[in-house]
C-alpha positions in Angstrom: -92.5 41.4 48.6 -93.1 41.3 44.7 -90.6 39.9 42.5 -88.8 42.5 39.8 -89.5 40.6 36.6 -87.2 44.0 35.3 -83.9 42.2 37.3 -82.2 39.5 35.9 -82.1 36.5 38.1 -78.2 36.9 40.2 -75.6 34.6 38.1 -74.6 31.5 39.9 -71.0 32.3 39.7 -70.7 35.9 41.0 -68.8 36.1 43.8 -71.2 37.8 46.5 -68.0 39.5 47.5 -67.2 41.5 44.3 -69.1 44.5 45.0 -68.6 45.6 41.1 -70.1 42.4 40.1 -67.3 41.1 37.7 -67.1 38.3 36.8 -64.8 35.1 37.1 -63.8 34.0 33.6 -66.0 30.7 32.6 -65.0 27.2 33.6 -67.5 25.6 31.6 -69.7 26.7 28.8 -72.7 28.8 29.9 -75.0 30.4 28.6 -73.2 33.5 27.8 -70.9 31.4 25.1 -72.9 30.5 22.5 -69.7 28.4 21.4 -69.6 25.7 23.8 -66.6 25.5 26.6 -63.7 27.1 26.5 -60.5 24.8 27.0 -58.0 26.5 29.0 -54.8 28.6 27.5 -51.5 26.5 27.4 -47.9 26.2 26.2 -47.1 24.5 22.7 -45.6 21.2 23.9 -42.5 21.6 21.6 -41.3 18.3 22.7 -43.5 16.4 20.2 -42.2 18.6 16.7 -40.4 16.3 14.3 -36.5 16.7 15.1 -36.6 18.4 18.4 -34.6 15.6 20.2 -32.2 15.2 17.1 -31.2 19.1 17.8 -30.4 18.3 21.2 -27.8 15.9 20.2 -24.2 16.4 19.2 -23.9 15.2 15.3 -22.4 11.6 15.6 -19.0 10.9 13.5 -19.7 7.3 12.1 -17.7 5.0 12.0 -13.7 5.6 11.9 -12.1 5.6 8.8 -10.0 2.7 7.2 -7.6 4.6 5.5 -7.4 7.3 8.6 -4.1 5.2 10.0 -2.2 5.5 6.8 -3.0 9.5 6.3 -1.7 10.0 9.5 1.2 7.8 8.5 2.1 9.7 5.5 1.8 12.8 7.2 4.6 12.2 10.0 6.6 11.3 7.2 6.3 14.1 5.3 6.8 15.6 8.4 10.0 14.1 9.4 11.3 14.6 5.4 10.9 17.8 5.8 12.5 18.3 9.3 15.6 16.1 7.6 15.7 18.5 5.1 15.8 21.7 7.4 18.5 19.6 9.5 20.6 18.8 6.1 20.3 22.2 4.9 21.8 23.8 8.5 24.0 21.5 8.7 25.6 21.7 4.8 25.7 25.8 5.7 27.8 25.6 8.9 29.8 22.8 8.6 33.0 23.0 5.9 32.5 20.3 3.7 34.8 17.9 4.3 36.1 15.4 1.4 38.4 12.6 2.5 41.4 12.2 0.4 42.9 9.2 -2.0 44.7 5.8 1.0 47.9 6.5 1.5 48.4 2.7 0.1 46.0 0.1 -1.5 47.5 -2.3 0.6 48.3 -2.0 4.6 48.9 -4.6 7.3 46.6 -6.5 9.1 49.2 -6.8 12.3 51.5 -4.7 14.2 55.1 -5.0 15.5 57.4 -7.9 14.0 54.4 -9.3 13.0 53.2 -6.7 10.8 56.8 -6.2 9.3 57.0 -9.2 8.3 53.5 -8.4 6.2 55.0 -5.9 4.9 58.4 -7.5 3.6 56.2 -10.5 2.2 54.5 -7.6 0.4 57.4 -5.5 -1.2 60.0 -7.9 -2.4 57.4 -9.9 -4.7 57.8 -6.6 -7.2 61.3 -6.6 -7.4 62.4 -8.5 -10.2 65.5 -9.3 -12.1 66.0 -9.3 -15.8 65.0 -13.3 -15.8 61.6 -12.7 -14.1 63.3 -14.4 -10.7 62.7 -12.0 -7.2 65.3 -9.9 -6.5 65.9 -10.7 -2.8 64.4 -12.5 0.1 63.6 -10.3 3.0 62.9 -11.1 6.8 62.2 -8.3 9.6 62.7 -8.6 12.8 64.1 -6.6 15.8 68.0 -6.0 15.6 69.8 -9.3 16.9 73.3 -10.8 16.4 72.6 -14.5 15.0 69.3 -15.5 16.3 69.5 -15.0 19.8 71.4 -12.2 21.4 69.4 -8.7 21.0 71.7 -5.8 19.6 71.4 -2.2 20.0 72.0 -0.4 17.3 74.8 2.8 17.3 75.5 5.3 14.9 79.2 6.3 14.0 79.6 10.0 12.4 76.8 11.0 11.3 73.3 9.9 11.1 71.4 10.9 7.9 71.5 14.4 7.8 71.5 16.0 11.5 71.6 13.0 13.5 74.1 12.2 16.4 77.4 12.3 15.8 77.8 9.0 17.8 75.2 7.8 19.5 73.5 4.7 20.9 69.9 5.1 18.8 67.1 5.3 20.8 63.3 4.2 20.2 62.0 0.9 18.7 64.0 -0.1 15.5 62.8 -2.6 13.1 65.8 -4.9 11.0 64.9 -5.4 7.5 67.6 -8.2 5.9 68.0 -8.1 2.3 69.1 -11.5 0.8 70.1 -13.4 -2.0 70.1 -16.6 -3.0 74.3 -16.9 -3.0 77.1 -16.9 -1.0 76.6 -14.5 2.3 73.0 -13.1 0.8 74.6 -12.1 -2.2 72.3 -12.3 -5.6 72.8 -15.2 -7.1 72.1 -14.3 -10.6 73.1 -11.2 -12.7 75.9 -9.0 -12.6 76.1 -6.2 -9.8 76.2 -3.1 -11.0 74.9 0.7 -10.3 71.4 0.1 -11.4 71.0 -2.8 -9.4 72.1 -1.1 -6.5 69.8 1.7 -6.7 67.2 -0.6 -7.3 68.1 -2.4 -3.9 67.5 1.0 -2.6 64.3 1.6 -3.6 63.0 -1.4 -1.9 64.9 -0.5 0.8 63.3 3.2 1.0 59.5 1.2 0.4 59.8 -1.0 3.0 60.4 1.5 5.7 57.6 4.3 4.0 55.4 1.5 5.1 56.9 0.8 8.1 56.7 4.2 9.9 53.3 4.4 8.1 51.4 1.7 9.6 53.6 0.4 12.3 53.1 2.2 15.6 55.7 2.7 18.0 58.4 2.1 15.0 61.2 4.8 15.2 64.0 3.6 13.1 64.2 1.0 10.0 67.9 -0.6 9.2 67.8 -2.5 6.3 71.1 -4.9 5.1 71.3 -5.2 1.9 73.2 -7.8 0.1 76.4 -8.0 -0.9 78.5 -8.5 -4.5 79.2 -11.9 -5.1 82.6 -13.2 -3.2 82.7 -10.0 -1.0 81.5 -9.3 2.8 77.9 -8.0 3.3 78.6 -4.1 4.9 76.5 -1.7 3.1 72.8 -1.1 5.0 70.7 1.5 5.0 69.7 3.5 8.2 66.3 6.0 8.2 64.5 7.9 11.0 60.8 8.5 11.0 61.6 12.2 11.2 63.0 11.9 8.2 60.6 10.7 5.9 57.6 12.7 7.2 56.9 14.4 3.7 56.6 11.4 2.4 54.4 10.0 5.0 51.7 12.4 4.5 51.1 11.8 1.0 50.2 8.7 -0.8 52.9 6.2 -1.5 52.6 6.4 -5.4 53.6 10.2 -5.2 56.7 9.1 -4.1 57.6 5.8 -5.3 55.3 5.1 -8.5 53.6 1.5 -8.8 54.6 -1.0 -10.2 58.2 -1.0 -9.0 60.9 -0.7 -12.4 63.4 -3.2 -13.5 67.1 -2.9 -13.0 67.3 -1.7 -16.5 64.6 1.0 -16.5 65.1 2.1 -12.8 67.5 5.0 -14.2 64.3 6.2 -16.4 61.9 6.4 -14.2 60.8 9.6 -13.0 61.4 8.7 -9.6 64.7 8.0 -9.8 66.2 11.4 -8.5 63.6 10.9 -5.2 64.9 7.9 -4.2 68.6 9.1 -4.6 68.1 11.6 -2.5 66.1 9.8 0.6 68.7 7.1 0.3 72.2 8.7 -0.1 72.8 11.0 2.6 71.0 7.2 4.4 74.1 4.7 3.3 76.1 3.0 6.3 78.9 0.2 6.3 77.8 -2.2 9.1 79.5 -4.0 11.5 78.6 -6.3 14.7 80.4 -5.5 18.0 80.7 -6.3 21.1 80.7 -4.2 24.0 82.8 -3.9 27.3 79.7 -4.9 29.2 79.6 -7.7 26.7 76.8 -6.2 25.2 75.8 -6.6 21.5 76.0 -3.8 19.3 75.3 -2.9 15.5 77.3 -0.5 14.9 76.3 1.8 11.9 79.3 4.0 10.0 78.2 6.6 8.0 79.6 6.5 4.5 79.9 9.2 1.6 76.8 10.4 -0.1 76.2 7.9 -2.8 74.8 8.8 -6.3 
């Protein structure tokens, strides 16, 4: 049978099985692309653009800070300044303001009991002075006792400084101040006795036992002798209760009893004069040592007219 020269010759590459005759898509250049081979369709490979693996990343910090440490430490205290503040400013709002008031003394004693009484006597009769310069009296304290030895209870006879017991055995812890000169039977050596220097006695009478019931725990009652004119017996003592003196007690000692302590010729003057009359004279006793049926030791305390 004669060739059709008409018919092209069949294309290597059809698929005998494709009835319409189409075509697979070229693997190689042929002679229907005049352009050469194709190179098969891909992807851009994104992996190769400049900073690609840079956005994958999380930004790096650097290196930490020097000065990091001492912002942080100047912020927490800031911080806690200002949380002072806050706490100051509360606490200024609620809480009453509270400003302490003026000691009650300069001075106080560093011991208690007989101890600290004796403080306190070695304190108060270095300001009392007589017109030469010398001190006025010598004063001991100790616990009421008949000599040196025997203990004595101390009893009250008619009265008893304004509302005591009529007559009564004194109860609580008493404290013995003795008032002495340098003369016969404590008497005052020097001078001439008089009213001034009586009152005067009486002041340091009244000082020794503000500071006594002030600072001396437990103390309930001061007696303090005081010293007799020249060639006579001593008898006249002084008798106070803490009860007593409480006004006193709660304010301080110069409101009461002015520093420095007067003279025997400017006691009458001072402006304290009238105070100490009238915590001492309704306080006067004539004293006497007994003895008991139960041969018991007594100081026995009669109360005497109201002195001036």
């Amino acid at each position: 049978m004669a060739q059709d020269v008409n018919r092209p010759d069949p294309d290597p590459h059809e698929d005998p099985d494709n009835g319409r005759g189409d075509r697979l898509p070229e693997a190689q250049g042929g002679r229907g692309d005049p352009e050469g081979p194709r190179q098969p369709e891909t992807l851009p490979d994104v992996r190769g653009e400049p900073g690609g693996e840079a956005l994958d990343r999380p930004l790096s910090a650097g290196p930490p800070s020097v000065y990091a440490p001492r912002f942080r430490a100047l912020t927490g205290g800031l911080v806690g300044l200002a949380i002072g503040a806050m706490v100051a400013a509360t606490v200024a709002l609620l809480v009453p303001s509270f400003q302490p008031g003026p000691a009650w003394s300069p001075w106080k004693p560093t011991q208690s009991g007989t101890a600290g009484a004796n403080e306190i006597a070695r304190h108060v009769a270095p300001g009392y002075r007589l017109p030469t310069g010398d001190q006025l009296v010598l004063v001991t304290a100790g616990p009421p006792r008949v000599g040196d030895l025997l203990p004595a209870k101390v009893a009250v006879v008619g009265g008893g400084g304004g509302g005591g017991a009529r007559t009564a055995v004194v109860s609580g812890k008493t404290i013995l101040y003795q008032l002495c000169g340098l003369g016969t039977r404590c008497s005052i050596a020097k001078g001439t006795p008089s009213v001034e220097r009586f009152l005067l006695l009486r002041r340091e009478a009244l000082e020794l036992a503000l500071y006594t019931f002030r600072y001396l725990k437990g103390v309930e009652n001061v007696v303090a002798l005081l010293p007799p004119a020249p060639g006579e017996k001593p008898q006249n003592a002084l008798f106070f209760r803490r009860g007593q003196l409480k006004p006193a007690l709660d304010r301080p000692l110069t409101a009461t009893l002015p520093a420095p302590p007067p003279t025997v010729n400017s006691v009458e003057d001072r402006p304290d004069a009238g105070m100490v009359k009238q915590l001492t004279g309704h306080n006067l006793f004539v004293y006497s040592f007994e003895q008991g049926q139960d041969l018991s030791a007594y100081l026995v305390l009669n109360h005497r007219p109201p002195a001036d």
